[in-house]
PyMOL Python script that loads the backbone (N, CA, C, O; Angstrom):
from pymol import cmd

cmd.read_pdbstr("""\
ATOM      1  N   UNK A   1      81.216 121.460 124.321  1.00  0.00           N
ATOM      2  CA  UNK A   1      82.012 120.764 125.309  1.00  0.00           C
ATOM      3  C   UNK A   1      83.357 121.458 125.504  1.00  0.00           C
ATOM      4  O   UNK A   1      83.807 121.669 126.630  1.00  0.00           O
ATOM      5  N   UNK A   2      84.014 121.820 124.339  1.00  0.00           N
ATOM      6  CA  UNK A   2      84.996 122.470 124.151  1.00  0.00           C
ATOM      7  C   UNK A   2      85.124 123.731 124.948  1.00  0.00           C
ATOM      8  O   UNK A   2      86.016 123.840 125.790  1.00  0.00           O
ATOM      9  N   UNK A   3      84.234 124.720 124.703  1.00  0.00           N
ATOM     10  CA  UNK A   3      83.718 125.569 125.455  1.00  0.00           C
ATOM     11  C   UNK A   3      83.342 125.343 127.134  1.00  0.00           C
ATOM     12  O   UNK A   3      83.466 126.407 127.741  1.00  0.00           O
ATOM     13  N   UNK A   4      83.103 124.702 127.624  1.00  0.00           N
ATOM     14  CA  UNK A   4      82.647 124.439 128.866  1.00  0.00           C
ATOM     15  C   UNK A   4      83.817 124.472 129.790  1.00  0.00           C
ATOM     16  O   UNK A   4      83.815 125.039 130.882  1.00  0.00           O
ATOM     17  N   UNK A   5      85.244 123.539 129.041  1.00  0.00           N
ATOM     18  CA  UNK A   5      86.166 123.364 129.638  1.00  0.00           C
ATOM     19  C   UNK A   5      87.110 124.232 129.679  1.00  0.00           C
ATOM     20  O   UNK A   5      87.959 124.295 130.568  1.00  0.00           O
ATOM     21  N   UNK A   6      87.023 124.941 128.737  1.00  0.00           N
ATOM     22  CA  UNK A   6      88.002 126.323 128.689  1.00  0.00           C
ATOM     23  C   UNK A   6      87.238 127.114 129.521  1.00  0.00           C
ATOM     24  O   UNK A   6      87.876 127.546 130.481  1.00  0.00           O
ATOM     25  N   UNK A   7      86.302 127.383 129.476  1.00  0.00           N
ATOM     26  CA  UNK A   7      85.693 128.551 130.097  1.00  0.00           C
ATOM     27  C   UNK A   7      84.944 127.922 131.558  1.00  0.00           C
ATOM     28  O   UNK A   7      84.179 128.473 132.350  1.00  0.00           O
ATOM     29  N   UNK A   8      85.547 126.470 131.531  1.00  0.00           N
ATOM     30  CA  UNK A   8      85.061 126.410 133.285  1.00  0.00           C
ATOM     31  C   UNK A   8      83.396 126.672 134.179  1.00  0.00           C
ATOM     32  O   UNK A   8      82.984 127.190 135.217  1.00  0.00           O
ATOM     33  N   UNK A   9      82.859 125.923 132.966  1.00  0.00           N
ATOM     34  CA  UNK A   9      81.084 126.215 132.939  1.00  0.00           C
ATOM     35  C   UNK A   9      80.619 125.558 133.399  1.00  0.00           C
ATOM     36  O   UNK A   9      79.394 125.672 133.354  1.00  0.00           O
ATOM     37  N   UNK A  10      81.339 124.073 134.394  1.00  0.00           N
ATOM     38  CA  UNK A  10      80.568 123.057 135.197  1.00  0.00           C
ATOM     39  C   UNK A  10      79.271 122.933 134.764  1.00  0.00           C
ATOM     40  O   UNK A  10      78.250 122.883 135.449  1.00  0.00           O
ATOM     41  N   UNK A  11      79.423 122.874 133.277  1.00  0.00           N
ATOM     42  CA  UNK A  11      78.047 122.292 132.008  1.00  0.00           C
ATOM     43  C   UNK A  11      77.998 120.783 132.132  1.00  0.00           C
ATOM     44  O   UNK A  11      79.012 120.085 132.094  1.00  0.00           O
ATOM     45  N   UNK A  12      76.671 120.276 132.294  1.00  0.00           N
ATOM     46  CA  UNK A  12      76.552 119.057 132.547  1.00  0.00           C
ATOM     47  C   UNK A  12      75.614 118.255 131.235  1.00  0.00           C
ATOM     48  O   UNK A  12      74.410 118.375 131.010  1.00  0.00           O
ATOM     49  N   UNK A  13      76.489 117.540 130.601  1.00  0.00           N
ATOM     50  CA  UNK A  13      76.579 116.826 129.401  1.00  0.00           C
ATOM     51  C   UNK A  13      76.563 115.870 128.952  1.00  0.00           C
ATOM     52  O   UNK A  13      77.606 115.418 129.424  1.00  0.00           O
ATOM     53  N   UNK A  14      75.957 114.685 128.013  1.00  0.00           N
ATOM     54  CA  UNK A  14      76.005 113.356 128.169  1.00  0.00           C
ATOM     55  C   UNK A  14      77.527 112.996 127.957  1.00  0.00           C
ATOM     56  O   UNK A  14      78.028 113.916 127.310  1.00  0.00           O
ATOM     57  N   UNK A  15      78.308 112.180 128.199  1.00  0.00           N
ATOM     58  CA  UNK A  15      79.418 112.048 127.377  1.00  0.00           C
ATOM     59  C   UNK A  15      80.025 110.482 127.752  1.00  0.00           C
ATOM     60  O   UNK A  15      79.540 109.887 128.714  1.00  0.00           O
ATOM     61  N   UNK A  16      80.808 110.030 127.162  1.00  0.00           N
ATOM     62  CA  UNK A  16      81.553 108.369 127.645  1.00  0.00           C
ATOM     63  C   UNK A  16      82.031 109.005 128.618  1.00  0.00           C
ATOM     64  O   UNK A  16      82.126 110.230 128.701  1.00  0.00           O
ATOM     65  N   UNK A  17      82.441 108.004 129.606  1.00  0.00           N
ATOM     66  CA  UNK A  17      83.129 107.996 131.047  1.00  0.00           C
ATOM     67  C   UNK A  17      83.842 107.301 131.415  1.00  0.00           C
ATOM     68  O   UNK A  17      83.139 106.292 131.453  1.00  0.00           O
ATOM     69  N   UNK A  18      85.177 106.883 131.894  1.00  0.00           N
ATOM     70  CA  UNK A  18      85.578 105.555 132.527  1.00  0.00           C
ATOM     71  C   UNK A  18      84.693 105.293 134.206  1.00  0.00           C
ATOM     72  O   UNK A  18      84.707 105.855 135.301  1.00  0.00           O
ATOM     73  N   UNK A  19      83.969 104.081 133.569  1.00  0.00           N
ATOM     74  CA  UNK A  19      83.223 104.094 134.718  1.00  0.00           C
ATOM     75  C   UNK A  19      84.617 103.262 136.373  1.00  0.00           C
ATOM     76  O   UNK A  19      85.409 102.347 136.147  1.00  0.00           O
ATOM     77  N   UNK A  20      84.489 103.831 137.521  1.00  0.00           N
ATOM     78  CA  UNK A  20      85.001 103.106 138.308  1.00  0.00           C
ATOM     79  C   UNK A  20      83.882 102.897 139.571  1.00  0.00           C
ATOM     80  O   UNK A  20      84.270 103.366 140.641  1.00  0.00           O
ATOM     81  N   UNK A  21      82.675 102.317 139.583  1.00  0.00           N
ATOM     82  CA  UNK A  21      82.242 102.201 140.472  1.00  0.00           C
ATOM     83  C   UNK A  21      80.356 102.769 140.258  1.00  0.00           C
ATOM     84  O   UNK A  21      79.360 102.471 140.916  1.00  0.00           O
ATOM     85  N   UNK A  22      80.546 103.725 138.975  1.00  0.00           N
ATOM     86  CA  UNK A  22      79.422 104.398 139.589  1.00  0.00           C
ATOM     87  C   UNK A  22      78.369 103.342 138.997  1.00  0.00           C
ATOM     88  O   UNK A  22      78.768 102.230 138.651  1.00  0.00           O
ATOM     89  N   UNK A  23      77.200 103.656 138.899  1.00  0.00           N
ATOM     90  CA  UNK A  23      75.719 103.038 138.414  1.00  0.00           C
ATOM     91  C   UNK A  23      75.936 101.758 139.179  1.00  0.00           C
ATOM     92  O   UNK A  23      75.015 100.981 139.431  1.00  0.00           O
ATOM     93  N   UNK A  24      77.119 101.580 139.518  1.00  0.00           N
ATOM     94  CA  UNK A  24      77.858 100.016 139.576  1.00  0.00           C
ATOM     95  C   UNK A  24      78.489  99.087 138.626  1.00  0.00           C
ATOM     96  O   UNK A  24      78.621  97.863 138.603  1.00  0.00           O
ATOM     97  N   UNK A  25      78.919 100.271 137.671  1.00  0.00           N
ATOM     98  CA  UNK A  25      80.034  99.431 136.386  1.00  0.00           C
ATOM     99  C   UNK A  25      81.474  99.791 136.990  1.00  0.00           C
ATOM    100  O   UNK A  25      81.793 100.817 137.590  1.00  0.00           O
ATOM    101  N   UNK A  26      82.088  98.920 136.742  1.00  0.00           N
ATOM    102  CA  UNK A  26      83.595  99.743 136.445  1.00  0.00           C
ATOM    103  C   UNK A  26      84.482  98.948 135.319  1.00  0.00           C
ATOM    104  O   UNK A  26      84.147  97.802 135.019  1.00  0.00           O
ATOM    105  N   UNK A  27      85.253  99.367 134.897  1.00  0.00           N
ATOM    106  CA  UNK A  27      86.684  99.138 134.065  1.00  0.00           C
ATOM    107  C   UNK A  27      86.000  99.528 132.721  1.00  0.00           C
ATOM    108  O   UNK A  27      86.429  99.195 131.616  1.00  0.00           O
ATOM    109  N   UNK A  28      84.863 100.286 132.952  1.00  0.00           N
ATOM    110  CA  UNK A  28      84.412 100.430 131.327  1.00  0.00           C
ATOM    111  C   UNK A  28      84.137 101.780 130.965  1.00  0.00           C
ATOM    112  O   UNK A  28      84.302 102.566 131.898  1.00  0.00           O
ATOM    113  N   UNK A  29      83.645 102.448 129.532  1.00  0.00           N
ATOM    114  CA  UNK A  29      83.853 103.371 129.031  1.00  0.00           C
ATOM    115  C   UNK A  29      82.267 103.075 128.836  1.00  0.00           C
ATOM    116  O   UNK A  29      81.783 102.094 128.271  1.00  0.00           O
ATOM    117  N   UNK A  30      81.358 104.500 129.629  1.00  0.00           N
ATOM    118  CA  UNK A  30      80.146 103.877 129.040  1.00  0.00           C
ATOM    119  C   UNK A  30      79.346 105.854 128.830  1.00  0.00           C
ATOM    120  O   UNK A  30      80.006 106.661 129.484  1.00  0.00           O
ATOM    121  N   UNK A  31      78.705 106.193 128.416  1.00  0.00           N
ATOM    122  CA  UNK A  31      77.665 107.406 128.372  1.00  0.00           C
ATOM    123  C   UNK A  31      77.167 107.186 129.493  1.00  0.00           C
ATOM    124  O   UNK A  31      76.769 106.188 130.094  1.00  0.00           O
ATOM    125  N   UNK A  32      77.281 108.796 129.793  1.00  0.00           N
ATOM    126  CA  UNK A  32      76.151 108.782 131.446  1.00  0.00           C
ATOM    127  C   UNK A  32      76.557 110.307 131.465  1.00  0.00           C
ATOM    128  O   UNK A  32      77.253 110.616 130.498  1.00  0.00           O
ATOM    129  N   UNK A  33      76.353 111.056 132.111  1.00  0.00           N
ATOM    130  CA  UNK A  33      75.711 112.330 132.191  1.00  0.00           C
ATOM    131  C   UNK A  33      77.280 112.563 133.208  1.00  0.00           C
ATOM    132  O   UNK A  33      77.928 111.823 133.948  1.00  0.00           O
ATOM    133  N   UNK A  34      77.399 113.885 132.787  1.00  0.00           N
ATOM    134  CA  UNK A  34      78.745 114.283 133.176  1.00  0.00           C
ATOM    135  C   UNK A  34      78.974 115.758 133.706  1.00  0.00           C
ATOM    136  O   UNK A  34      78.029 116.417 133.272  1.00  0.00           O
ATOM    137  N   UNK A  35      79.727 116.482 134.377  1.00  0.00           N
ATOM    138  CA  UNK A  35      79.547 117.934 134.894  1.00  0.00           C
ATOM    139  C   UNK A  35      81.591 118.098 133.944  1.00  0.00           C
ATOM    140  O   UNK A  35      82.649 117.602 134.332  1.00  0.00           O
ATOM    141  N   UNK A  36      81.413 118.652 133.166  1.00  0.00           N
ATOM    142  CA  UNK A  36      82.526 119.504 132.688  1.00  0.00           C
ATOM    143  C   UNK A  36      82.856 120.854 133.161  1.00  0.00           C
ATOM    144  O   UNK A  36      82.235 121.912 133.259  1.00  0.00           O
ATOM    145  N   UNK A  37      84.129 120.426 133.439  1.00  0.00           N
ATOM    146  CA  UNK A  37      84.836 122.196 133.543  1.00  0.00           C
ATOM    147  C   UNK A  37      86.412 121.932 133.290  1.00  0.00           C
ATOM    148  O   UNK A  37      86.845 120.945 132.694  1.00  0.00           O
ATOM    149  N   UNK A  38      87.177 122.937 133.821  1.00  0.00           N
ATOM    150  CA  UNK A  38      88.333 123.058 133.689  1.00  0.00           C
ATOM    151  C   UNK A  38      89.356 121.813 133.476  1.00  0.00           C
ATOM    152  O   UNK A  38      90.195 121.793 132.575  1.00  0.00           O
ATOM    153  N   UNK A  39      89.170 120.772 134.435  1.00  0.00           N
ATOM    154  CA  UNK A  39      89.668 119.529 134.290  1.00  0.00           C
ATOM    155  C   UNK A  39      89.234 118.642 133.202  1.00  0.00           C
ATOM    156  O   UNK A  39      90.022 117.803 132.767  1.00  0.00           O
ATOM    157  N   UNK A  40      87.914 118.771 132.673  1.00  0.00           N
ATOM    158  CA  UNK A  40      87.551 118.027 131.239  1.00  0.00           C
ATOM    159  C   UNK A  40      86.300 117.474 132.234  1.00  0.00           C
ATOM    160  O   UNK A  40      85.389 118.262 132.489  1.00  0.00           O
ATOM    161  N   UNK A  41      86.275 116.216 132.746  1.00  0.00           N
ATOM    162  CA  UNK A  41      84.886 115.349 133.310  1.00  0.00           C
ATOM    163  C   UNK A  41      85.705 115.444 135.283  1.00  0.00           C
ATOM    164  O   UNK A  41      86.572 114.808 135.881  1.00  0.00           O
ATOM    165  N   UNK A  42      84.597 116.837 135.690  1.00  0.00           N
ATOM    166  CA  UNK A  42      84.615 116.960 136.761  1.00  0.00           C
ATOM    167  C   UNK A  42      84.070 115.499 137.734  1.00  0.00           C
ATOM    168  O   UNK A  42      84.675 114.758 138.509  1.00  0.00           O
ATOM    169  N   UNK A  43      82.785 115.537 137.291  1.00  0.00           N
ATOM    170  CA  UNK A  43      82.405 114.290 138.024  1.00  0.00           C
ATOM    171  C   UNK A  43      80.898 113.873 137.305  1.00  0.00           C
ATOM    172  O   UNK A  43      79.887 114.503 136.997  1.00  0.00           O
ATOM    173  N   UNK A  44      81.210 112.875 137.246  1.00  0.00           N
ATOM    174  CA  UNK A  44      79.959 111.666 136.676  1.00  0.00           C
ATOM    175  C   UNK A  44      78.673 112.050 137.636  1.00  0.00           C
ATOM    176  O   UNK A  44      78.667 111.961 138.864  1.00  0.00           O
ATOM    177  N   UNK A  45      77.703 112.449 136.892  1.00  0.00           N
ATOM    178  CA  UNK A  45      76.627 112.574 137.976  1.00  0.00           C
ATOM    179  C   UNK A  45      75.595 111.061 137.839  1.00  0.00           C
ATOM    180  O   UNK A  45      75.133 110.377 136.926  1.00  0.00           O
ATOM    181  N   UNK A  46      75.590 111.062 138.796  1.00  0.00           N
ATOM    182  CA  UNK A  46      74.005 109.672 139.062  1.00  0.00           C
ATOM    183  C   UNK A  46      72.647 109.853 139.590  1.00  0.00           C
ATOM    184  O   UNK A  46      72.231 110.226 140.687  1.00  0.00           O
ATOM    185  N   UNK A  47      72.206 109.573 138.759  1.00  0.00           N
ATOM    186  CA  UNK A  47      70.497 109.799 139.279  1.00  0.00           C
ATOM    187  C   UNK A  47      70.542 108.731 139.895  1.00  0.00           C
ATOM    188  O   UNK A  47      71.282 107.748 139.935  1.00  0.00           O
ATOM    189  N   UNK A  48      69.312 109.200 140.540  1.00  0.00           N
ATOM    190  CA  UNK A  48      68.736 107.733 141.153  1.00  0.00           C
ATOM    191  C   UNK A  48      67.516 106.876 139.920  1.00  0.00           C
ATOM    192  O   UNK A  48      66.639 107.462 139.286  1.00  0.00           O
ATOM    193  N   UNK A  49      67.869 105.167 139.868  1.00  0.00           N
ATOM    194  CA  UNK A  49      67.243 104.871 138.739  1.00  0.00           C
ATOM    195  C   UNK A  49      66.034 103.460 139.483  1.00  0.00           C
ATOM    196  O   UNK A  49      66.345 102.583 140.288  1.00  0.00           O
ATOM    197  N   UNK A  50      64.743 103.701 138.872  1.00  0.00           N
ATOM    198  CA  UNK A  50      64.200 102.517 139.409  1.00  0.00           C
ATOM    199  C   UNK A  50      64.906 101.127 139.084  1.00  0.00           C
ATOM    200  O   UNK A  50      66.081 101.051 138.723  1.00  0.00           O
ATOM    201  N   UNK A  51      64.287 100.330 139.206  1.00  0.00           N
ATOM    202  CA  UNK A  51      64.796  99.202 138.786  1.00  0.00           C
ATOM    203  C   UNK A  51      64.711  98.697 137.790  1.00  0.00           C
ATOM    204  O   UNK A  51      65.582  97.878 137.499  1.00  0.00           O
ATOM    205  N   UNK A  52      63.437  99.023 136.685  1.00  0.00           N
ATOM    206  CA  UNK A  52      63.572  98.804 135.500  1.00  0.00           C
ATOM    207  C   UNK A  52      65.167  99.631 135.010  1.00  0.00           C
ATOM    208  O   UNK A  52      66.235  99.018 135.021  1.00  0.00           O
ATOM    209  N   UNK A  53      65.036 101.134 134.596  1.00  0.00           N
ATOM    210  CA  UNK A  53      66.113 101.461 134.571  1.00  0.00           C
ATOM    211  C   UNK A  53      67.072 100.980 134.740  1.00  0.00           C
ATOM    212  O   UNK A  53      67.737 100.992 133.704  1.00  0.00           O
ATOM    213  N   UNK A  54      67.757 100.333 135.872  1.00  0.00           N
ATOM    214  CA  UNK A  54      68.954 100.097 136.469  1.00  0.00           C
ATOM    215  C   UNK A  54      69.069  98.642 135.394  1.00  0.00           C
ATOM    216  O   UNK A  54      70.051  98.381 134.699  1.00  0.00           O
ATOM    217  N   UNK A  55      67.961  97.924 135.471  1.00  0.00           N
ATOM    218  CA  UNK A  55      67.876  96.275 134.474  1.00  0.00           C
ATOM    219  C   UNK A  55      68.301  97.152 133.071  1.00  0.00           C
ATOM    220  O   UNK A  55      69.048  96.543 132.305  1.00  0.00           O
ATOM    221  N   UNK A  56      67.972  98.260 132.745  1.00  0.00           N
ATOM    222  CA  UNK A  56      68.128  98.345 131.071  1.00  0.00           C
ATOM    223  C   UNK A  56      69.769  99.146 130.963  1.00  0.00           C
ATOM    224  O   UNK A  56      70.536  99.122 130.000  1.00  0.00           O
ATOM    225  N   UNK A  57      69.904  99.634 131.922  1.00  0.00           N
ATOM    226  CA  UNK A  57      71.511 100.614 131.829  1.00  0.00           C
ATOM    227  C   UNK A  57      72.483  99.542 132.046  1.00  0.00           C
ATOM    228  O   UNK A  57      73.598  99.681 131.543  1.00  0.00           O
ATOM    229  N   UNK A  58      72.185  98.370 132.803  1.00  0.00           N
ATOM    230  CA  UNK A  58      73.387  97.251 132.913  1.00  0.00           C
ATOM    231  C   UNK A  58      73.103  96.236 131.652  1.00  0.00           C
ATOM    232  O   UNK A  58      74.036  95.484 131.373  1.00  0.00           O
ATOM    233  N   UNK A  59      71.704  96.125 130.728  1.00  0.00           N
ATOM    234  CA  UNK A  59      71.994  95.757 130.192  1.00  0.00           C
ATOM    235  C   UNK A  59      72.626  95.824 128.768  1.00  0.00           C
ATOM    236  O   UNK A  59      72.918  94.860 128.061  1.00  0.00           O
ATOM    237  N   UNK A  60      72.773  97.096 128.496  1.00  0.00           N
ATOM    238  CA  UNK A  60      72.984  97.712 127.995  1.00  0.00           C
ATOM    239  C   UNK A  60      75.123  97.770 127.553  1.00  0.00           C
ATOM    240  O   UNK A  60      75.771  97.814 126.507  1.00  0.00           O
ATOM    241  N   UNK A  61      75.491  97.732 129.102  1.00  0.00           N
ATOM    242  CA  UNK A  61      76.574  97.871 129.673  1.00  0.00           C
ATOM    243  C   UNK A  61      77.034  96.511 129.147  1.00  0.00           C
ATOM    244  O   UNK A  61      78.119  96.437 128.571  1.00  0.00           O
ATOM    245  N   UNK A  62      76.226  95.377 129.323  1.00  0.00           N
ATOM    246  CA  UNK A  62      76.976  94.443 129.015  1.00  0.00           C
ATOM    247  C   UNK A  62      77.146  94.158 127.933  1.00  0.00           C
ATOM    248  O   UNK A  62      78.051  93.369 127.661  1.00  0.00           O
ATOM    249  N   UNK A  63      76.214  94.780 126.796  1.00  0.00           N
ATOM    250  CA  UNK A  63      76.297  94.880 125.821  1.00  0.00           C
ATOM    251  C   UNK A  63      77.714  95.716 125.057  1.00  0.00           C
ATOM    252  O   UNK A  63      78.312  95.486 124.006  1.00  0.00           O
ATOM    253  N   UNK A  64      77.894  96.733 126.095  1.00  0.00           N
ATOM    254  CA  UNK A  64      79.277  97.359 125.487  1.00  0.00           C
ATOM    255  C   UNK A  64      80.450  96.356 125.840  1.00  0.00           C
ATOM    256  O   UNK A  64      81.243  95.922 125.005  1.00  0.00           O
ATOM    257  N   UNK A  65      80.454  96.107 126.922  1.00  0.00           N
ATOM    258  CA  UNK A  65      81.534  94.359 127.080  1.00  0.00           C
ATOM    259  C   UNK A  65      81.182  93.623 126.293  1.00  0.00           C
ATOM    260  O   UNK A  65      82.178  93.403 125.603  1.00  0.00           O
ATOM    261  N   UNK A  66      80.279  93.004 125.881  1.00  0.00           N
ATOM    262  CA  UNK A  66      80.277  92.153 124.852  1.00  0.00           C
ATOM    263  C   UNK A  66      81.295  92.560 123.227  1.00  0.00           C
ATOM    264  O   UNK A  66      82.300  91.934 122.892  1.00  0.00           O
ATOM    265  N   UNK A  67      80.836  93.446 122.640  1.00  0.00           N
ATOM    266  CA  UNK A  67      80.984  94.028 121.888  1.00  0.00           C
ATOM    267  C   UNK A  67      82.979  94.700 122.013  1.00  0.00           C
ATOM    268  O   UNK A  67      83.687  94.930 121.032  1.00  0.00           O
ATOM    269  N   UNK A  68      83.328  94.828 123.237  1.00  0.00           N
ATOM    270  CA  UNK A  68      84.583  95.295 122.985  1.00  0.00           C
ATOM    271  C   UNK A  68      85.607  94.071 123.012  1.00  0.00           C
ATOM    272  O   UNK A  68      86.655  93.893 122.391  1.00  0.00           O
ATOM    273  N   UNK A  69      84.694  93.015 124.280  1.00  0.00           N
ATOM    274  CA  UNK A  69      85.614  91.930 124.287  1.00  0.00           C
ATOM    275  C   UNK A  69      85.522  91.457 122.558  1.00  0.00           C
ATOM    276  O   UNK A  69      86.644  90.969 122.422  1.00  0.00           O
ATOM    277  N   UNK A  70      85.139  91.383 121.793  1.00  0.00           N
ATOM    278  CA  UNK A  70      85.002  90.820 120.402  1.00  0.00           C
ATOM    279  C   UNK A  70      86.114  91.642 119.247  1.00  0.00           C
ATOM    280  O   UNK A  70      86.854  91.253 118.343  1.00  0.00           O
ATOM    281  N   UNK A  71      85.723  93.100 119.905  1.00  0.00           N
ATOM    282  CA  UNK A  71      86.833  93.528 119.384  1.00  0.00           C
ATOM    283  C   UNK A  71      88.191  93.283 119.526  1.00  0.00           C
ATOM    284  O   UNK A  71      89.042  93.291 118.637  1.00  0.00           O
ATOM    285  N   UNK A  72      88.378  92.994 121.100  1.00  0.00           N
ATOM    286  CA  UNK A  72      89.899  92.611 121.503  1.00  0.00           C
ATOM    287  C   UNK A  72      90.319  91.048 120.840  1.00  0.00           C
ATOM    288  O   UNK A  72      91.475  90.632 120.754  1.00  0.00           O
ATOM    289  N   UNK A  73      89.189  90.371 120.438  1.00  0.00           N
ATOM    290  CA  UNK A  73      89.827  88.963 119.943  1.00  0.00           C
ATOM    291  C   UNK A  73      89.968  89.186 118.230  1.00  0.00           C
ATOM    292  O   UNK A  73      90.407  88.334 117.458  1.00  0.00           O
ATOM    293  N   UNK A  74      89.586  90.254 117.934  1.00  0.00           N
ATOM    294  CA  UNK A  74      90.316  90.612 116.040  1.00  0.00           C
ATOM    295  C   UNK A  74      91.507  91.157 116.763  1.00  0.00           C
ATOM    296  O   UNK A  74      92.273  90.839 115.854  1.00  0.00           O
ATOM    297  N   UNK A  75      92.076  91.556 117.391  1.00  0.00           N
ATOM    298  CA  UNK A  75      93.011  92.764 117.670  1.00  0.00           C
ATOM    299  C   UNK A  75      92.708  93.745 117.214  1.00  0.00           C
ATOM    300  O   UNK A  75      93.606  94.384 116.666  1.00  0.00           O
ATOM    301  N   UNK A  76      91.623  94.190 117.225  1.00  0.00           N
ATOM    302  CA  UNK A  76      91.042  96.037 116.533  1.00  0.00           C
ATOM    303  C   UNK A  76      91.021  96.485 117.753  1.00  0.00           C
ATOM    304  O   UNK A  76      90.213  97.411 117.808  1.00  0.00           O
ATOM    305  N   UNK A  77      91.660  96.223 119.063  1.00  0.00           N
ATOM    306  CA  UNK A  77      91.422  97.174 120.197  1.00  0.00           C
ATOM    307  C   UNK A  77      92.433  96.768 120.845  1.00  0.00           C
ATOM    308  O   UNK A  77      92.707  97.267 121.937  1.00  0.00           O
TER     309      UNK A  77
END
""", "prot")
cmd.dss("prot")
cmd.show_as("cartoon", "prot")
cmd.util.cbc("prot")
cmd.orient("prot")
């Protein structure tokens, strides 16, 4: 990854993301497939997902909201 961005390799990589919009999440930090280069996360790429897919990536998603809102009520976040 390190490599990609120094050397500007528009290498496309799984990595966390702040999502704003895409799959149709936003305000969250989730894995999804990414194009790195010079700037760090050029742009979030999106497949197109059936609908099972799309049912298991949001649910998934809400699972990371679940899980952070819980964190924010210890104050560990």
């Amino acid at each position: 990854m390190v490599e990609a961005i120094l050397k500007d390799k528009q290498l496309i990589v799984p990595a966390a993301a702040f999502m704003q919009g895409e799959y149709g999440l936003k305000d969250i930090f989730f894995g999804v497939p990414v194009q790195l280069g010079r700037n760090g996360i050029e742009k979030i790429i999106e497949y197109d997902l059936n609908s099972e897919e799309k049912d298991a990536l949001l649910r998934s998603a809400a699972a990371v909201k679940e899980t952070t809102a819980a964190l924010e009520s210890l104050n560990l976040i």
